[in-house]
C-alpha positions in Angstrom: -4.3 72.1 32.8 -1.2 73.5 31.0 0.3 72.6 27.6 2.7 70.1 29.0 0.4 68.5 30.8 -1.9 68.2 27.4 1.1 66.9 25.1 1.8 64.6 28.0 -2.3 63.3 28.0 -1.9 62.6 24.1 1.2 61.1 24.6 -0.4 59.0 26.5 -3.5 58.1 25.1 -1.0 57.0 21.8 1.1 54.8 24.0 -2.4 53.1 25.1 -3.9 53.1 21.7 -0.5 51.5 20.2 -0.1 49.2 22.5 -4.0 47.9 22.0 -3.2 47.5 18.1 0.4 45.9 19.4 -1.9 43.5 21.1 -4.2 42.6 18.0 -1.3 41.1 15.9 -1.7 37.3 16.5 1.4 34.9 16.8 -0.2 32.6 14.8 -1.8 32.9 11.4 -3.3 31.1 8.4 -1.4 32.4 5.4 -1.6 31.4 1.9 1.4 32.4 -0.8 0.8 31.9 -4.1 3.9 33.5 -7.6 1.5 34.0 -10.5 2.7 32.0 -13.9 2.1 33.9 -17.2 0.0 31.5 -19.6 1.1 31.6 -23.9 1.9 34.9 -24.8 1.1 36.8 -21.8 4.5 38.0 -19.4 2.7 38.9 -16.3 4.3 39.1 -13.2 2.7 39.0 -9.7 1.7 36.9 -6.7 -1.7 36.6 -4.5 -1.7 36.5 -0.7 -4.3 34.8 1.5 -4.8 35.2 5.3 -6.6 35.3 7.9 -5.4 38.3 9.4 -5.8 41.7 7.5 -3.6 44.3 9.1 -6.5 45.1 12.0 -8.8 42.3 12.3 -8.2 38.2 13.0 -12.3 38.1 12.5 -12.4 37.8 8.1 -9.8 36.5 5.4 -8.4 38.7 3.2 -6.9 38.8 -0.2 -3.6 41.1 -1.6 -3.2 40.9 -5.3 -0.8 42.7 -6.9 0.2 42.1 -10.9 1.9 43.7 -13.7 2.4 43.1 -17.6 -1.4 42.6 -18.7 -3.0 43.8 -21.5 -3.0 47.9 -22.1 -6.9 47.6 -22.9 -7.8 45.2 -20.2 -9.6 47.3 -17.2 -11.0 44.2 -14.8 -9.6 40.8 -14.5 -11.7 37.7 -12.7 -10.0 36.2 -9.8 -10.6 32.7 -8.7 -9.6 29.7 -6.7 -9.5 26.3 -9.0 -10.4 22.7 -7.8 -7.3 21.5 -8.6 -3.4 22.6 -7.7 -2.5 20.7 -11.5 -1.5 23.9 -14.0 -1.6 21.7 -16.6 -5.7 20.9 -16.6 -6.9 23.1 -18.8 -10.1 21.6 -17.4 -9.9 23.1 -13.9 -13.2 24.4 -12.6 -13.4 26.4 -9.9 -13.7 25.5 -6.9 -17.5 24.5 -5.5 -18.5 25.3 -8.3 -20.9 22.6 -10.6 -22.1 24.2 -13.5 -25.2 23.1 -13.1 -26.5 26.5 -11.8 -25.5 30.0 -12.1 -22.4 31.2 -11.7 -22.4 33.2 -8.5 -19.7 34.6 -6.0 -22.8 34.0 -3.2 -22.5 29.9 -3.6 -19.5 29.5 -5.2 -16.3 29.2 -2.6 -13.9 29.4 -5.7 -15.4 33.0 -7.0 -13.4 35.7 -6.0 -14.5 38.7 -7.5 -13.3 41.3 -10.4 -10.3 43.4 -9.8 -9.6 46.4 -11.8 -6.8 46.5 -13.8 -4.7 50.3 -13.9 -2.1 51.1 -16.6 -1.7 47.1 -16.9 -1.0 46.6 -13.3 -3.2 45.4 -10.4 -3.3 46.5 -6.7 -6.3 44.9 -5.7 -7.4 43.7 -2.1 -10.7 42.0 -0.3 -11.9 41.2 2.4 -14.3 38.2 3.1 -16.8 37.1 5.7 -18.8 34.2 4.1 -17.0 31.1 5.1 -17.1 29.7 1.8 -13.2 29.0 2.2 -10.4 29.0 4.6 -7.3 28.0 5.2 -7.6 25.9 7.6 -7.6 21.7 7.3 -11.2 20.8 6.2 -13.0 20.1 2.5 -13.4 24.4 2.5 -9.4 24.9 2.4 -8.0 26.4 -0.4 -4.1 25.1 0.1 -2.8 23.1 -2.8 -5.1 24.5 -5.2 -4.9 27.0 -8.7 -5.6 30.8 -8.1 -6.2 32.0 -11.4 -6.7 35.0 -13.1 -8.9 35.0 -16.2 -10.4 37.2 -19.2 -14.1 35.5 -18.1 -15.9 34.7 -15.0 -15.4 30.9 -15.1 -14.2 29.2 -18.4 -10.7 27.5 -18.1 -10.0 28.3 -21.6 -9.7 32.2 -20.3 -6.8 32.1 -17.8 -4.1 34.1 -18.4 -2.0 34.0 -15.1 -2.2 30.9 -12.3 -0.2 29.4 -9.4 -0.6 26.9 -6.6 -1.4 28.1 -3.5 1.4 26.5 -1.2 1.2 27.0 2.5 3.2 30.7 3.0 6.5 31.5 4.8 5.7 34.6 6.9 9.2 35.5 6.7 9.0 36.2 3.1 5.6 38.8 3.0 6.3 41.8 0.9 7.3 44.6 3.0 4.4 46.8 1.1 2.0 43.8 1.9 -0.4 44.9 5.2 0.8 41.2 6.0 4.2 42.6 7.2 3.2 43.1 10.7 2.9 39.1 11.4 6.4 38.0 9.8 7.2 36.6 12.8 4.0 34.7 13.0 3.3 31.0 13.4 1.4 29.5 10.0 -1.0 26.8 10.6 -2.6 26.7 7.6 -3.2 23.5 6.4 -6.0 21.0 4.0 -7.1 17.9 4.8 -10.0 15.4 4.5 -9.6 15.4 0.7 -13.0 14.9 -0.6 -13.4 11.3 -2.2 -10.3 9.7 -0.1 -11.3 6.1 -0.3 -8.2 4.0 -2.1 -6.1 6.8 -3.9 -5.8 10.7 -4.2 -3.4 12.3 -5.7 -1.0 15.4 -5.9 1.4 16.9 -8.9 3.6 19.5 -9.0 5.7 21.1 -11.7 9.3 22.3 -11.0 10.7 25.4 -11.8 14.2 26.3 -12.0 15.9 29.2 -9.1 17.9 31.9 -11.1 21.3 29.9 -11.1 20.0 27.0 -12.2 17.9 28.1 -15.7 17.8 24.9 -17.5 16.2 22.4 -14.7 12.7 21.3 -15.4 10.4 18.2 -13.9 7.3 17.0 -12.8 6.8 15.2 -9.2 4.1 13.0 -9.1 2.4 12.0 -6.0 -0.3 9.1 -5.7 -1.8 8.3 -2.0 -1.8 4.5 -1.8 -4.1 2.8 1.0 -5.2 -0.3 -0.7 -2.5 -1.4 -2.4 -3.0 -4.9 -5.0 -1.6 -7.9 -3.4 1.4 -8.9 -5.1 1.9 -5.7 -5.8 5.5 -4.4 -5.2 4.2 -0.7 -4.3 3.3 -0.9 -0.8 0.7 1.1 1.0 1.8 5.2 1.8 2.5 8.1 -0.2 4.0 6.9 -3.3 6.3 9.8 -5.1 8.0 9.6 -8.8 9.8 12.0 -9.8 11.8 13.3 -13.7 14.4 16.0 -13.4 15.6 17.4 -16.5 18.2 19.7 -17.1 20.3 19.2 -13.7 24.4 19.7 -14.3 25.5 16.0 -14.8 28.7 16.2 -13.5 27.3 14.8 -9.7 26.0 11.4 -9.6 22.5 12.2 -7.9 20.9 14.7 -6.6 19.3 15.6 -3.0 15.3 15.8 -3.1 13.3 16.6 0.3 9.7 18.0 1.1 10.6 21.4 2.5 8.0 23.4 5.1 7.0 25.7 3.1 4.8 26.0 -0.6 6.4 29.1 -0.8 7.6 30.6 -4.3 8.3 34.3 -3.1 11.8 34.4 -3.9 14.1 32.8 -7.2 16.3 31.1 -5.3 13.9 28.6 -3.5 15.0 30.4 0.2 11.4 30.8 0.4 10.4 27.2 0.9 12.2 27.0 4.2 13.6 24.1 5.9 12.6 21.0 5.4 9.3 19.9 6.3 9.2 17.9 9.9 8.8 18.1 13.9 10.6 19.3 16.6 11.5 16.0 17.7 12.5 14.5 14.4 16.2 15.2 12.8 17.7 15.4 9.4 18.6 11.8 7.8 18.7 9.4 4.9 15.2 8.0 4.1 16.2 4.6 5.8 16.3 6.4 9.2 13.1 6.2 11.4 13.5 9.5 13.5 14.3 11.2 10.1 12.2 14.8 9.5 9.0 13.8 7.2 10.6 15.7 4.3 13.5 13.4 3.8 13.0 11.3 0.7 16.2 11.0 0.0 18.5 11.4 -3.5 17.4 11.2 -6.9 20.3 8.9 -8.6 21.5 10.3 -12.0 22.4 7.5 -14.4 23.4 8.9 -17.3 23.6 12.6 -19.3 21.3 15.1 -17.1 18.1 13.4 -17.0 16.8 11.7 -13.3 14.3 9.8 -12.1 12.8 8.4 -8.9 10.2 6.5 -7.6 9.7 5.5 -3.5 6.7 4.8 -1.6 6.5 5.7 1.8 4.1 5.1 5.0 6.5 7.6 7.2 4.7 11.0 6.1 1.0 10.0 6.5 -1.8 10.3 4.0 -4.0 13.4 2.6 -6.1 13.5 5.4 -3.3 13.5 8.2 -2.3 16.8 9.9 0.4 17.7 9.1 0.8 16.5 5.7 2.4 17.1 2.6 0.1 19.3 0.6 0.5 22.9 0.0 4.7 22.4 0.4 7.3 22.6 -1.5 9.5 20.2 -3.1 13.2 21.0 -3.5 15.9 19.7 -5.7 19.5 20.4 -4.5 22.3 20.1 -6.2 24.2 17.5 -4.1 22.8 14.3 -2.5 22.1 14.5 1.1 24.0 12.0 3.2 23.7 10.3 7.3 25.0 13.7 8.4 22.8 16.2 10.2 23.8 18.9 7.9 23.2 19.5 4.7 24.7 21.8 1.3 24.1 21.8 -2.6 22.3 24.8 -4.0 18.6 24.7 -4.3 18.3 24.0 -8.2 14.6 23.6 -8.3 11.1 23.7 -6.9 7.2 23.3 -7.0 4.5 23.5 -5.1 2.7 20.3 -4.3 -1.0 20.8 -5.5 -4.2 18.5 -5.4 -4.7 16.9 -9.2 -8.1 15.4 -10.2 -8.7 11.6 -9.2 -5.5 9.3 -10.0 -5.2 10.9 -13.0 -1.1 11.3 -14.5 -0.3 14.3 -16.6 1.9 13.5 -19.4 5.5 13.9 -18.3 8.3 11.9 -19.7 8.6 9.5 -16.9 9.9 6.1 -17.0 8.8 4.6 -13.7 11.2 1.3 -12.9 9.1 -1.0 -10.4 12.1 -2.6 -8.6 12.9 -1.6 -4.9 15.9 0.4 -3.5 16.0 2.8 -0.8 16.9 6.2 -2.4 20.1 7.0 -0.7 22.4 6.9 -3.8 24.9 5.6 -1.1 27.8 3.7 -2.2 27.6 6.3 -5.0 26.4 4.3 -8.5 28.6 4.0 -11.4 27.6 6.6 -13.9 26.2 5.3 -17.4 27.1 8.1 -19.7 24.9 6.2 -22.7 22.2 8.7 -23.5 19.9 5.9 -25.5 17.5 3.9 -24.1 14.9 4.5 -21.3 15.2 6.8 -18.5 16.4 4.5 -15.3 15.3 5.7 -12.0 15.7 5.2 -8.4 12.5 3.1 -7.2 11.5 1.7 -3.9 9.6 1.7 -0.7 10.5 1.4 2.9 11.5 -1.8 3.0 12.8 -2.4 -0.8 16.1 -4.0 -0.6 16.3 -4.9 -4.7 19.2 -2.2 -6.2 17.2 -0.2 -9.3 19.4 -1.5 -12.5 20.2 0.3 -15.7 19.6 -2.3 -18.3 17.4 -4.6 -18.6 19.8 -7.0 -20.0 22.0 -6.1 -16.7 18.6 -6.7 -14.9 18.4 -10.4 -16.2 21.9 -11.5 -16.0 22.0 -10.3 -12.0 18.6 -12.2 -11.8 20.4 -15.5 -13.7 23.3 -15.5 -11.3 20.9 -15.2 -7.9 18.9 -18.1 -9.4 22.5 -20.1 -9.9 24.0 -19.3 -7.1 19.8 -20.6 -5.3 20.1 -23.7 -7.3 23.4 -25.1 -7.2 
């Protein structure tokens, strides 16, 4: 056999061996995102990936960390995975973990391990085979939870650096990530079957401005309504209030939607994707029934640059529906969306919708306004540039018909003239 013949043979042999490592990159993935947030003082800068695919194998999950801007002294760091997706409980535990016994990476799905920390700056990766966790819908999925990074193995008090892990947008991996290979990939990751879903769970997220829009700030709230009070004029679905601060005034509401992705990888919200919904299902106002499930409508702004909403829904499902909502995004546009199947208005803000404990409300300055009206700020509402007095907000569910008023002295005098007009 001559030397062509040889370099041929190898040539070859590559092609075969190429083509069998071609064949191990899967189409679909379970792929977790998560944009680290610096806590006090700290300025770190970073982001966590989860998947189930690690550059060779489909059989393990694995774990990319990368982080900059800690401490010049620090040499480890304690990575976990936190009960809750709420960054403001400063009582999060981590995840399957009780207290009650040891602290232990063996028992505890939540324990990640220590990474080292080089010259400030992490590079850290694992690789995991316990089935503590997954990505996948179930009580073990780690979607719509707090990865942290901490100074101590467990104590809340010790996190420097967290995020919500939002269900990832493959098109977004680093290109230094060994992720990179399944861009093109399918992500199914999902949770479900939130533990304790009896009458109401709920989910919170915090919004954070893109780089054009600095000032914008808000909380969503999200409360998962099954049995709701008779009389009661929040019917049964997913009920969502939201407070905007911060947004340019000068439009008189503002689109919000539930996009496909919980994906925080870039600073101008690209990252979250389209919004959320199926095939079969188009873009619409929330009053149309063949709308995509992430169509909630328009925020209406009432006066100066602070918005609120409030809507409850039936038309996206509940926690323990697949899909569902938990582990996207929410985004906040800077125009309202309207009947037409296209949309525009830069993406202004957004958040990643994470679990929070029980029914309980984080302090936010919402001012929730208990009268119906679809959120479609269509006529466009006269703008009250009066900034005293309670927020007013756009409130409803499905089949609200009652307009949300600015005053409560407006509110009585229109409810004086129905009864009038009823009477005589």
């Amino acid at each position: 056999m001559n030397i062509t013949h040889i370099l041929s043979l190898i040539f070859l042999i590559n092609l075969i061996i190429l083509g069998i490592v071609q064949g191990q990159v899967p189409d679909k993935i379970e792929y977790a995102s998560c944009q680290l947030q610096s806590i006090g003082t700290n300025k770190i800068n970073g982001y966590v990936l989860f998947s189930d695919y690690s550059g060779t194998s489909t059989k393990l999950y694995n774990v990319y960390l990368v982080a900059s801007g800690l401490d010049a002294q620090a040499t480890s760091v304690f990575a976990t995975v936190r009960q809750y997706g709420d960054l403001q409980n400063t009582a999060n535990p981590v995840f399957g973990f009780d207290g009650k016994n040891p602290y232990d990476c063996a028992t505890a799905p939540g324990c990640i391990g220590s990474a080292d920390v080089k010259a400030s700056e992490i590079d850290w990766t694992a690789d995991f085979t316990n089935g503590l966790f997954n990505l996948s819908p179930g009580l073990k999925s780690i979607i719509g939870r707090t990865f942290a990074i901490s100074t101590s193995e467990s104590d809340p008090k010790d996190i420097i650096a967290q995020c919500v892990l939002g269900i990832g947008n493959p098109k977004f991996i680093p290109a230094d990530s060994p992720l990179i290979a399944v861009k093109d990939a399918t992500n199914q990751a999902a949770i479900s079957d939130i533990e304790g879903n009896a009458i109401e769970n709920g989910a919170v997220c915090y919004l954070q401005p893109t780089k054009d829009f600095p000032t914008v700030n808000g909380s969503i709230l999200i409360t998962e309504v099954k049995s709701a009070k008779e009389g009661s004029k929040r019917g049964n679905g997913i009920n969502i209030i939201a407070w905007v601060n911060g947004a340019p005034n000068t439009k008189p509401a503002l689109g919000i939607s539930i996009n496909q992705f919980g994906d925080a990888m870039t600073d101008d919200g690209s990252s979250c994707g389209d919004i959320w919904g199926l095939a079969n299902q188009t873009h619409g106002l929330a009053s149309n029934n063949t709308r995509l499930y992430g169509d909630i409508g328009n925020i209406c702004m009432y006066y100066n640059d602070v918005a609120t909403y409030n809507w409850t829904t039936p038309y996206i499902g509940y926690f323990d529906t697949i899909p569902n909502l938990l582990g996207r995004s929410i985004v906040v546009r800077s125009q309202l969306y309207t009947a037409n199947p296209t949309y525009s208005g830069s993406i202004m803000a957004t958040c990643i919708i994470g679990l929070r404990e029980g029914t309980a409300i984080p302090s936010t300055n919402l001012q929730v306004n208990i009268y119906n009206a679809p959120p479609t700020c269509l006529p466009t509402p006269d703008t009250n540039t009066t900034s005293s007095g309670d927020n007013n907000s756009t409130s409803s569910h499905d089949s609200g018909s009652f307009s949300s008023i600015t005053t409560p002295i407006i509110k009585i005098t229109v409810i004086l003239s129905v009864l009038s007009i009823i009477l005589f």
